[in-house]
C-alpha positions in Angstrom: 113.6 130.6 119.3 112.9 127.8 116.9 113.6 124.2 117.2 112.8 121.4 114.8 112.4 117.6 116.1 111.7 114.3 113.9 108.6 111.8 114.4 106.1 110.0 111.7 102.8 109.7 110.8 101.1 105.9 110.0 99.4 106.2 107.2 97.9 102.4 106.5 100.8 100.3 107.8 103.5 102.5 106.2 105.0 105.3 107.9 106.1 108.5 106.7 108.4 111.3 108.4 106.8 113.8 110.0 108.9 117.2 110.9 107.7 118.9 114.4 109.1 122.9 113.9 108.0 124.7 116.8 108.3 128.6 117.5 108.4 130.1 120.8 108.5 134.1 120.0 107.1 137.2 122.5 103.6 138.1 121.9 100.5 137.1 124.1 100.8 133.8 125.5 99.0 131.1 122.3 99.7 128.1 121.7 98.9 127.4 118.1 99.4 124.3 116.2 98.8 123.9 112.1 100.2 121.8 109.9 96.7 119.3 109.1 96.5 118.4 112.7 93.5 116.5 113.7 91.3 116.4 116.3 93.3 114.0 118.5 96.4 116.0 117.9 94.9 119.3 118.5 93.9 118.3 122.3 97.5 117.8 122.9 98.2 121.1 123.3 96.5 120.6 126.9 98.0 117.1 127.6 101.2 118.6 126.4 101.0 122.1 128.9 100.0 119.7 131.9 102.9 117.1 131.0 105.5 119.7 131.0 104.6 121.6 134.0 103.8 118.7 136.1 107.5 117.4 135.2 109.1 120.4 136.4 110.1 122.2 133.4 108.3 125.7 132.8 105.8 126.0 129.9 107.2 129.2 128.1 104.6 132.2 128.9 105.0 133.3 125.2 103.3 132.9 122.0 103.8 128.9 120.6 103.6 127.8 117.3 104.2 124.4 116.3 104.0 123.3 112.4 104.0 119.4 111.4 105.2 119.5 108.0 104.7 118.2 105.7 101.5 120.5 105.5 99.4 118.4 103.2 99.3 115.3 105.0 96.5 114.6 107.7 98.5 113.7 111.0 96.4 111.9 113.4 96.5 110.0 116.6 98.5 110.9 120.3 102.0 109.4 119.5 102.7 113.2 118.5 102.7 114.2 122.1 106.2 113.2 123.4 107.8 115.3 120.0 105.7 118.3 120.7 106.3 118.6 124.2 110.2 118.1 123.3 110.1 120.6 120.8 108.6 123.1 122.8 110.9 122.6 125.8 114.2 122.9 122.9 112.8 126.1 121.8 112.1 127.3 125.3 116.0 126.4 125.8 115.7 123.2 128.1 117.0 121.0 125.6 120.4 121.2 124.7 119.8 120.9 121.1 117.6 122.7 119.0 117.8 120.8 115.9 117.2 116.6 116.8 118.2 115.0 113.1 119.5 112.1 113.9 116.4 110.4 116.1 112.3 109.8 115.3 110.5 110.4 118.4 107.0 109.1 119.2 104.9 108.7 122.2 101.8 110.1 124.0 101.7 111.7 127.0 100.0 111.7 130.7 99.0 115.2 132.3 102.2 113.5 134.9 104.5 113.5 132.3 104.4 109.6 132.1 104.7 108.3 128.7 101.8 105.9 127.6 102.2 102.9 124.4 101.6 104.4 121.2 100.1 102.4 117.7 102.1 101.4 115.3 105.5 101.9 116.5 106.9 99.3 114.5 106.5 100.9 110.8 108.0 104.0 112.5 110.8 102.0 113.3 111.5 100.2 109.6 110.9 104.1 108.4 113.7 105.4 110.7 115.8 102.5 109.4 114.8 103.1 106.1 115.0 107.0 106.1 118.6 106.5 107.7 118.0 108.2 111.6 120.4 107.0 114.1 117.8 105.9 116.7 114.4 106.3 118.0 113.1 107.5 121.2 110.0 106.0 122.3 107.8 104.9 124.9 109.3 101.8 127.2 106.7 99.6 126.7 107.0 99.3 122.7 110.4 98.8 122.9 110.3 94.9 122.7 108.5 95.8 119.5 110.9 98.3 117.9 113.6 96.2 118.6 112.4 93.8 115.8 114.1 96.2 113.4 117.7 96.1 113.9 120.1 98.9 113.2 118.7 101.3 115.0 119.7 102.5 118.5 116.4 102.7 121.2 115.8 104.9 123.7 112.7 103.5 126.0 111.7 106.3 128.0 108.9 106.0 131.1 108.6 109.8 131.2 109.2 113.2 129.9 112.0 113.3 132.5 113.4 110.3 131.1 113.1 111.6 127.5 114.9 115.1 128.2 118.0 113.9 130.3 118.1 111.4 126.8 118.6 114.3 124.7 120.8 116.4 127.0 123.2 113.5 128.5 122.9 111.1 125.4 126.0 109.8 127.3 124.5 109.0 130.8 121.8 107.1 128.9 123.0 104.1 127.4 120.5 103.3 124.8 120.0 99.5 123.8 121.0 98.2 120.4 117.6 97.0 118.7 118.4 93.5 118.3 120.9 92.7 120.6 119.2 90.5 123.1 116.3 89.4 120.7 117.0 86.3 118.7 114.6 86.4 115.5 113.3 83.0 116.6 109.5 82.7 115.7 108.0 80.0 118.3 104.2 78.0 117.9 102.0 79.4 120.6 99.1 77.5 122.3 96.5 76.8 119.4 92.9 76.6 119.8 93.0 72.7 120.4 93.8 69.2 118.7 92.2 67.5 115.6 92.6 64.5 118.4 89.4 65.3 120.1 87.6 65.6 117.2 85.3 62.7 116.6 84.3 61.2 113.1 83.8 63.6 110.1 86.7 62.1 108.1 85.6 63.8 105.1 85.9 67.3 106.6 89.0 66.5 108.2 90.2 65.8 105.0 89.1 68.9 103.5 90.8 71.0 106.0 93.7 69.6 105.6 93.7 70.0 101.8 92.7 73.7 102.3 96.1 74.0 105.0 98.4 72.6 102.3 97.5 74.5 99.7 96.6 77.8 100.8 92.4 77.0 99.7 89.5 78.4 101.1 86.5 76.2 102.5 82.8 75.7 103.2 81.6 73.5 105.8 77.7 72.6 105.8 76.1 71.1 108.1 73.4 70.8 111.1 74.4 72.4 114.6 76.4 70.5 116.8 78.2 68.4 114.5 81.6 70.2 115.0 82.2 72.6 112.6 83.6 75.3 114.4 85.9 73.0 116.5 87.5 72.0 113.5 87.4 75.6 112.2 89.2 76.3 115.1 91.9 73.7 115.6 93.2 74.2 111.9 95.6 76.9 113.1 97.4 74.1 114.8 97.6 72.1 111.7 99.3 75.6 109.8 103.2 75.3 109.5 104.7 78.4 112.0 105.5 82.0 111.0 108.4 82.5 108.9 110.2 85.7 109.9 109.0 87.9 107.1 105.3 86.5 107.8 105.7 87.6 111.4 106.8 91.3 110.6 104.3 91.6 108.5 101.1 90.6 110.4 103.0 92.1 113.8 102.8 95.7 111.7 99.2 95.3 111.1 98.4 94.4 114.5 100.4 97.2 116.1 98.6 99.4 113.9 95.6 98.6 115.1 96.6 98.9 118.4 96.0 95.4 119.4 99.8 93.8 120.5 100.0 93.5 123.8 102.9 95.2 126.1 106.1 93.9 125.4 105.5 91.9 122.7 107.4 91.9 119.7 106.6 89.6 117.1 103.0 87.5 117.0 104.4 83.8 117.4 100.9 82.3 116.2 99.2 82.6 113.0 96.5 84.5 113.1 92.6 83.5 113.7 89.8 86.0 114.0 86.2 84.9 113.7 83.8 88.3 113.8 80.8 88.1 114.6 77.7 88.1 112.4 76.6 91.6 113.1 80.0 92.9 111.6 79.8 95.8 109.2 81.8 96.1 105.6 84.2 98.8 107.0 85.2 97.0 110.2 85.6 93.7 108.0 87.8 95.1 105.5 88.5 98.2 107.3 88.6 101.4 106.6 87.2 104.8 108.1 88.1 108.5 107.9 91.9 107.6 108.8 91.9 104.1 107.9 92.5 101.0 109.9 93.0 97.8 109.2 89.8 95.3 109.5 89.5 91.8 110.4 90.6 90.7 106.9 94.2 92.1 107.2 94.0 90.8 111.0 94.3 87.7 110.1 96.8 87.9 106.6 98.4 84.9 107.3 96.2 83.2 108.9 92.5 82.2 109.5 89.1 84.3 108.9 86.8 82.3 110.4 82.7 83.5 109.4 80.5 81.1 111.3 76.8 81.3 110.4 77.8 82.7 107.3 74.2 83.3 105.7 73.9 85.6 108.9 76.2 87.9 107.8 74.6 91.0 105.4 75.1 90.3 102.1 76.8 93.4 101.1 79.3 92.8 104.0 79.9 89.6 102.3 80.6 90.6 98.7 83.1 93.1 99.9 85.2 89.9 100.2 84.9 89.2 96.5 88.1 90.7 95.6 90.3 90.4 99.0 90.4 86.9 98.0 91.8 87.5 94.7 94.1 89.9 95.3 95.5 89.4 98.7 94.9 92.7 99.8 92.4 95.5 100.1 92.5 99.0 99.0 91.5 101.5 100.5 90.8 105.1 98.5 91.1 108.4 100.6 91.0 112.0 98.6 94.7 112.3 99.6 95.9 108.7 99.3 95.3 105.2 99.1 95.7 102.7 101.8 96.8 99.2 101.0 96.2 96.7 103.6 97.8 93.1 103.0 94.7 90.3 103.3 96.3 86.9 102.7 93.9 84.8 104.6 92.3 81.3 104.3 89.0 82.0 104.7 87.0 78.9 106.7 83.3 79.4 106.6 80.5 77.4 108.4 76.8 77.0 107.5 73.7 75.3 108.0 72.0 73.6 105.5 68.4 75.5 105.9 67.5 77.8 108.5 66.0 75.6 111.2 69.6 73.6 110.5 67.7 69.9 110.6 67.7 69.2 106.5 69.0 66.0 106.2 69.4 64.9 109.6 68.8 61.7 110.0 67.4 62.4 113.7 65.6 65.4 113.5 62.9 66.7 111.3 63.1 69.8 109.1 60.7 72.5 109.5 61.7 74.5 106.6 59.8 75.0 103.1 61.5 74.8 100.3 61.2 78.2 99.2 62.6 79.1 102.9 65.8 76.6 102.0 66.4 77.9 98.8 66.8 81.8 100.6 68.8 80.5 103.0 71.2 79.1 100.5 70.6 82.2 98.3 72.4 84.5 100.8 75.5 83.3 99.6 75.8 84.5 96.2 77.0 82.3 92.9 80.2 84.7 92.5 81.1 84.5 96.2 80.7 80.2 96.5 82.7 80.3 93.0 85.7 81.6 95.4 85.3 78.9 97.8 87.7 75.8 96.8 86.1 73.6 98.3 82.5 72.7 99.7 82.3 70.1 102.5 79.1 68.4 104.1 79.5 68.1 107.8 76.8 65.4 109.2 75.5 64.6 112.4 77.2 61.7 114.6 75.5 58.8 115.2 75.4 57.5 119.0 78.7 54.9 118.4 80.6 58.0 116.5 80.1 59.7 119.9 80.8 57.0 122.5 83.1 54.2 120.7 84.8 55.9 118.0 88.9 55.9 118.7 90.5 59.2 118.7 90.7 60.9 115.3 94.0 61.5 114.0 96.2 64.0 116.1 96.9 67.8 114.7 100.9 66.9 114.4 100.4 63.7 112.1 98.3 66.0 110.4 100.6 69.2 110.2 103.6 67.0 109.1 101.8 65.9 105.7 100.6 69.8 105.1 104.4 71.0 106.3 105.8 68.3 103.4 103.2 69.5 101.0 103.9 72.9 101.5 107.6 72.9 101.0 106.5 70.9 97.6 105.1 73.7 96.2 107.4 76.5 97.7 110.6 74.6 96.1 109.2 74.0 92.8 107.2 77.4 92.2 107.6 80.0 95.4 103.6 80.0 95.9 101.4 78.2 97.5 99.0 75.8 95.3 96.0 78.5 95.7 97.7 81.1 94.0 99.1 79.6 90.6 97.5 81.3 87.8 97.3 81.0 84.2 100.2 79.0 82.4 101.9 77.7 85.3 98.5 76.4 86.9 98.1 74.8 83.3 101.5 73.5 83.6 101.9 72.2 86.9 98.4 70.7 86.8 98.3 69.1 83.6 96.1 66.2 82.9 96.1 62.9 80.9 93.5 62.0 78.4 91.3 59.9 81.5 91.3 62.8 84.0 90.5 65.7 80.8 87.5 63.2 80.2 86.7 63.1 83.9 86.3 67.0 84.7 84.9 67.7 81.1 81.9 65.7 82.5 82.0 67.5 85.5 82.0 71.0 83.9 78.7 70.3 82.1 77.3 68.1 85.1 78.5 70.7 87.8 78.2 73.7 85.8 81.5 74.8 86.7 82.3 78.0 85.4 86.1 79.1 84.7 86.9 79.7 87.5 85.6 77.2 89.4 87.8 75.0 86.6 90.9 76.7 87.5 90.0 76.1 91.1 89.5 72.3 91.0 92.8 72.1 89.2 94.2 73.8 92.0 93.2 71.5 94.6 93.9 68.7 92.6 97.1 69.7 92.3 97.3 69.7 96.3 95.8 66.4 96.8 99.1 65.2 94.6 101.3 67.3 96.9 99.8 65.6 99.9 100.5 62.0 98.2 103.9 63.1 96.9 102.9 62.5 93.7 104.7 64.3 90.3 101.8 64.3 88.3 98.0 64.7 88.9 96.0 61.8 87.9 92.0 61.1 87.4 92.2 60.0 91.5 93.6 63.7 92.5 91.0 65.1 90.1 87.9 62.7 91.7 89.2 63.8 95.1 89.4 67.6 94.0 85.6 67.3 92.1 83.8 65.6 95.3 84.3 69.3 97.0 82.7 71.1 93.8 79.4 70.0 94.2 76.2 71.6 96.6 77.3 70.1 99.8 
């Protein structure tokens, strides 16, 4: 007998149907799968046996061949179990139906029969909505996660014995609408603290918040201790919340990588990652033999945090090069091409030599100046050219510390990026660090005063296109913040003081 069931393989963070033909004919008792199966999906001919048995049903004692078509795409990963095993038991005659059209299933299976979370459930479900199925049947605890996707009818199951009375008694088993009890309501989630507690450093605070409004990437220099990755960490909180569409699409990467947690359905927070220094180029950008998405796309739409920066290998570094121009990453395969969205302000911290005292006012500095110019070597020209803006973070004296007043709080902040940001969404769709070419020119246009200004500082600064463009840009976001129509030789003054070696 032959039966043919419906599932996907994720391919990036794009799904594509996947068809599950399995043949249960006399002969000596095989079980055979082809079809570009992987290793992963070739053990689940054992977790599939066990689950069926152990469930009750009878593993047909004849020869079974199960084909994933299409043939010429690599299928990998354990969400193929719960369609095998289904297919198997509709060709052995258990299941009603022998031809399941109208549903994507996806799951992986226990050697009980229980039915375990599977990755990236959530581009299966947008590809059963877009491919026009009816429904999908998957595992209970990724429903919260399908149901995101509305139009489609879900069938959580706990177990194989769930999943087969499903398909025989589609009746007895009321499935629930995707949607129906899920307001598409993205809430702000506990952030890493507030800009309240941060003492001093009025000039960094300032460049964060320029870098929030306008979408810019930023450098913060500095000795140890002087707070650099507690603001790094508390500018999430100053970020306006998810939209919808936002949401979707960083939830897809992170079920992907199999990193949301049971039940969850959307990410309510933007994201914030910050990898360690001993992070290789594949797991930053990602990658692999079946490719995965790496910290980069983790955080698309959020923060990439890189503390100690000069820590990190160089080459793992210059693989950022073009992330931060594009907004994404590709990722070339002999078969296909991944494409992994990376739209990410990138916050990175450094000291200013490698002992960290140079320039403090308190402590001595131990380095040569051949050992300082390395340090600040390991960032290289074309890499600091794609940082908007450079910051100097200095020590706080003993007053700073015990006197100061609380800094300004992370909602009085937020408001002026939130007003800033819907400046530059209503007048040109983008955020402020991505204008390009004739609109940058046009929406940043200068008088005769502020043209005088930066064509000093291009000869001064040695500021190369780029870099050009790039001051423009923030000076453009410094008007935003002030409300102002034009940008004027005080925007541009502001937007320069962030140019120079901090």
């Amino acid at each position: 007998m032959l039966a043919c069931v419906r599932t996907a393989a994720v391919f990036g963070i794009e799904a594509a149907p996947v068809q599950v033909e399995v043949d249960v004919s006399f002969g000596l008792p095989s079980f055979t799968m082809v079809g570009l199966p992987d290793a992963s999906v070739r053990e689940s001919r054992d977790r599939v046996r066990s689950a069926i048995r152990n469930s009750g049903f009878e593993f047909p004692p004849h020869k079974v061949t199960v084909n994933l078509a299409p043939a010429d795409v690599r299928k990998a990963g354990s969400s193929f179990d719960l369609p095998i095993a289904l297919g198997v038991l509709a060709a052995a005659g258990q299941i009603n139906r022998r031809e399941i059209r109208d549903l994507l299933l996806v799951g992986e299976l226990s050697l009980d029969g229980g039915i375990q979370a599977a990755r990236g459930v959530l581009p299966v479900a947008a590809a059963a909505r877009r491919d026009r199925y009816r429904g999908l049947l998957l595992p209970h605890s990724n429903r919260a996660e399908a149901a995101v996707v509305e139009g489609l009818e879900l069938y959580p199951v706990r177990s194989l014995v769930e999943a087969v009375s499903a398909l025989n008694d589609p009746a007895g088993f009321t499935p629930a609408p995707a949607g129906a009890d899920d307001a598409h309501v993205v809430e702000r989630a506990a952030n890493g603290g507030d800009f309240a507690d941060v003492h001093g450093q009025a000039l960094a605070r300032r460049a964060l918040e320029i870098a929030a409004a306008g979408g810019h990437n930023v450098l913060m220099v500095g000795p140890p201790g002087t707070g650099k990755t507690m603001m790094a960490r508390r500018v999430s909180g100053i970020l306006p919340p998810l939209t919808f569409d936002e949401a979707l699409e960083a939830t897809s990467i992170h079920s992907v990588a199999g990193l949301l947690p049971p039940g969850t359905r959307l990410l309510t927070s933007r994201p914030f990652r910050a990898p360690h220094h001993t992070i290789s180029d594949v797991a930053l950008v990602g990658g692999g033999q079946y490719p995965r998405p790496g910290e980069i796309s983790l955080a698309h739409h959020g923060v990439l945090f890189l503390d100690e920066m000069p820590e990190f290998s160089r080459h793992v570094l210059e693989v950022l090069r073009q992330p931060l121009e594009e907004g994404c990453v590709r990722i070339a395969r002999a078969a296909r091409t991944a494409v992994f969205p990376a739209r990410f302000m990138l916050i990175g911290a450094m000291n200013p030599c490698p002992c960290g005292y140079l320039g403090d006012p308190a402590r001595a500095c131990r380095c040569s100046p051949m050992q300082v110019a390395r340090y600040g070597f390991r960032l290289s020209g074309p890499l600091r050219d794609r940082l908007d803006l450079a910051v100097p973070v200095g020590a706080l004296s003993a007053h700073e510390l015990q006197e100061a007043p609380p800094g300004e709080s992370s909602a009085a902040i937020r408001g002026r990026v939130l007003a800033a940001r819907a400046r530059q969404l209503e007048r040109d769709g983008v955020l402020n660090g991505r204008l390009q070419g004739r609109l940058l020119r046009e929406r940043a246009a200068l008088d005769a005063t502020a043209q005088r200004l930066l064509g000093r500082a291009i000869v001064r600064l040695a500021l190369s296109a780029r870099a050009y463009d790039r001051v423009l840009r923030v000076a453009r976001t410094v008007a935003d913040l002030e409300g102002a129509e034009a940008v004027t030789v005080e925007h541009v003054g502001e937007a320069l003081q962030f140019r120079g070696e901090p």
